[in-house]
C-alpha positions in Angstrom: 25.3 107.2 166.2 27.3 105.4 164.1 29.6 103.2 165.4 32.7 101.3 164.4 31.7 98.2 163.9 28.5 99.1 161.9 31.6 101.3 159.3 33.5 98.1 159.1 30.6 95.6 158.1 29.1 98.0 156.0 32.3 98.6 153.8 33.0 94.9 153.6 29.7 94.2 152.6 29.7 97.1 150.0 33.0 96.5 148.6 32.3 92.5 148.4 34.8 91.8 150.9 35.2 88.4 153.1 35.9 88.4 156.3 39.5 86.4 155.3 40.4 88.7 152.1 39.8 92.4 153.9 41.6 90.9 156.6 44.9 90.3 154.6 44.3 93.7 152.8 44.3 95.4 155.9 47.3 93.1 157.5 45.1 91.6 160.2 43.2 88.2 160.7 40.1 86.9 160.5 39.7 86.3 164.2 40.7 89.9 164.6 38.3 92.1 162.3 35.1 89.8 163.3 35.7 90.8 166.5 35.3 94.3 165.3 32.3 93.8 163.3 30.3 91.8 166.6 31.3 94.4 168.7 33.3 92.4 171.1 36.5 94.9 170.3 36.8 98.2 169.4 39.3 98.9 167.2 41.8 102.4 167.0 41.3 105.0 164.8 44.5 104.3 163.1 43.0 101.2 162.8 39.4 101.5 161.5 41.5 103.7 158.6 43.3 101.6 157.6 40.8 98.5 157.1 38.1 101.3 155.6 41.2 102.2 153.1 42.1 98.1 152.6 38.5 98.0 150.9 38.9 101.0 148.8 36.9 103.8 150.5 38.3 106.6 152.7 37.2 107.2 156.1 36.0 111.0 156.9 35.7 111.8 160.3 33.4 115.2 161.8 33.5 116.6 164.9 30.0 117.6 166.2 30.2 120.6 168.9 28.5 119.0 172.5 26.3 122.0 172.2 24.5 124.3 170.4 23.7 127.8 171.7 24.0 126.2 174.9 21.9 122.9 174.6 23.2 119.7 174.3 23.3 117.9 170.7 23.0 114.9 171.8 19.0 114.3 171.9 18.6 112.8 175.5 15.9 113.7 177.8 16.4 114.5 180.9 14.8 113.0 183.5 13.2 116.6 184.0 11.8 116.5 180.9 10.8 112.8 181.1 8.4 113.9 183.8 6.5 116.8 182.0 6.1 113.9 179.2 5.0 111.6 182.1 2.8 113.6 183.6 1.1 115.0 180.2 0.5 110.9 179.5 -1.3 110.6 183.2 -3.6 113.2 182.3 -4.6 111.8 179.2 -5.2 108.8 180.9 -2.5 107.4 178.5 -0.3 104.4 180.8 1.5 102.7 178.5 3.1 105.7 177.2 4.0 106.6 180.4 5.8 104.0 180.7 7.2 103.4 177.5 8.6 107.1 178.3 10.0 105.8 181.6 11.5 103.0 179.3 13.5 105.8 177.3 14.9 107.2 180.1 16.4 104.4 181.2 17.9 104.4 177.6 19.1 107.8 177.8 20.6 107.7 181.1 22.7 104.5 180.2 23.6 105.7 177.0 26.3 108.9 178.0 28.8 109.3 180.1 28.9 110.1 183.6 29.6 114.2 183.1 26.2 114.2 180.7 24.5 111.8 183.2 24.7 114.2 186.1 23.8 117.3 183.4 21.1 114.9 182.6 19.7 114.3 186.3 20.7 117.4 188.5 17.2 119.1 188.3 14.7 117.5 190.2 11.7 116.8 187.9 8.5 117.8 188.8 5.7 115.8 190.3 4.0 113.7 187.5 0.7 114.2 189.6 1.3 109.7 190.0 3.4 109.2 192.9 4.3 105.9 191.3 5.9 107.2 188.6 7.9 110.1 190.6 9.1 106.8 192.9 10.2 105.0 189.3 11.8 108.1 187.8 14.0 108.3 190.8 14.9 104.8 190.7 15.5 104.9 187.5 17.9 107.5 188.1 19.4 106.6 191.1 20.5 103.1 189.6 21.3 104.8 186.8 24.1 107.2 188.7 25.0 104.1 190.6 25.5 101.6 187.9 28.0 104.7 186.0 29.5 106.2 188.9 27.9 109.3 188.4 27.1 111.6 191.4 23.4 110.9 192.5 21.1 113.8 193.1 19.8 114.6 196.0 15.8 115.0 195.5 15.6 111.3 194.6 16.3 110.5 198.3 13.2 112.6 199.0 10.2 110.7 201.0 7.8 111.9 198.0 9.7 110.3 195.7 9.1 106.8 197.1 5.7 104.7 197.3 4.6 102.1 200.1 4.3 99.4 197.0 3.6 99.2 193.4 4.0 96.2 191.4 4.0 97.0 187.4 2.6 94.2 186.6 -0.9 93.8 187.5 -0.9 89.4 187.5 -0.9 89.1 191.4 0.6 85.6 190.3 3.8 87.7 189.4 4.0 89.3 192.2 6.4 86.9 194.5 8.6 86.9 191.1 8.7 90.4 191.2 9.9 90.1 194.8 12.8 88.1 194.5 14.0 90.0 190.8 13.4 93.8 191.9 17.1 95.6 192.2 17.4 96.8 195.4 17.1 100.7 194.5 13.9 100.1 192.8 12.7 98.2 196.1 13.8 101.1 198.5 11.0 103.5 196.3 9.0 101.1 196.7 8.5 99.7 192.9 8.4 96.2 192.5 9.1 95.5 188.6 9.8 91.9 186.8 13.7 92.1 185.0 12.0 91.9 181.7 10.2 94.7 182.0 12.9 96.9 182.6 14.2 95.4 179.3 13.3 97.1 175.9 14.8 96.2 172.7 
């Protein structure tokens, strides 16, 4: 998806813009459209028109329907489908995808909004056939609902959804870290992960 500060920096840049001389085009400051650019603000439409106009180009905005013939547009996986994918890595003996697929998940669930979070969630998934990973895939959910104030489905309260203890990282010397940095959702099913590793780029 293209966002607005990605149109800004990419007109500038095209049209050989500074910083200083589109800003005075477009009857702003400096301060103002780097903010734009980084991210930190997000400017109106009305606005982003007017600066993509300042630099000589003309904005064109399409409207994308949600869904098409009844599935959503959007290209997230539901958590649902996350676990087929899961479970078809297990039985291929194939871990690190699993995980890397848990990884997009996450992604995917913090990436939309709460409406297409609960569309995204309401189905409980099926059983990977790894109870670790169906205790991950409902923590990952559940903090994901939590963290956006979406409503939290009710299978990832169930008992098989949870594990006694599973550390992700297999360096016992970890472990205690693991401990103290596991968010308390992930702890109450039982998985004990490092805050890196629930970080991907």
């Amino acid at each position: 998806m293209t966002t607005a500060s990605s149109v800004i920096l990419k007109i500038r840049k095209a049209n050989g813009f500074t910083l200083r001389s589109l800003a005075e085009r477009a009857g702003t400051s400096s301060a103002t459209l780097s903010n734009y650019e980084l991210g930190i603000k997000e400017p109106r439409l009305s606005t982003l028109e007017r600066l993509v106009e300042a630099s000589g180009s003309k904005l064109s905005v399409e409207i994308i329907p949600a869904t098409i013939n009844g599935r959503w547009n959007d290209a997230r996986v539901s958590a649902a489908e996350s676990s087929s994918r899961v479970a078809d890595a297990i039985r291929g003996n194939m871990e690190e995808v699993a995980f890397r697929i848990c990884l997009e998940l996450i992604d995917d669930l913090n990436a939309v909004t709460p409406y297409r979070l609960e569309q995204l969630t309401r189905d409980a998934p099926p059983f990977t056939g790894d109870s670790r990973y169906d205790a991950l895939i409902a923590a990952i959910v559940e903090n994901a609902c939590v963290s956006n104030s979406a409503p939290t489905p009710p299978w990832v309260y169930e008992t098989t959804r949870s594990v006694e203890k599973w550390y992700l990282t297999d360096i016992e010397s970890l472990h205690g870290e693991a401990d103290r940095e596991t968010p308390p959702i992930y702890r109450r099913h039982g998985v004990f992960i490092l805050e890196d590793e629930l970080s991907r780029a």
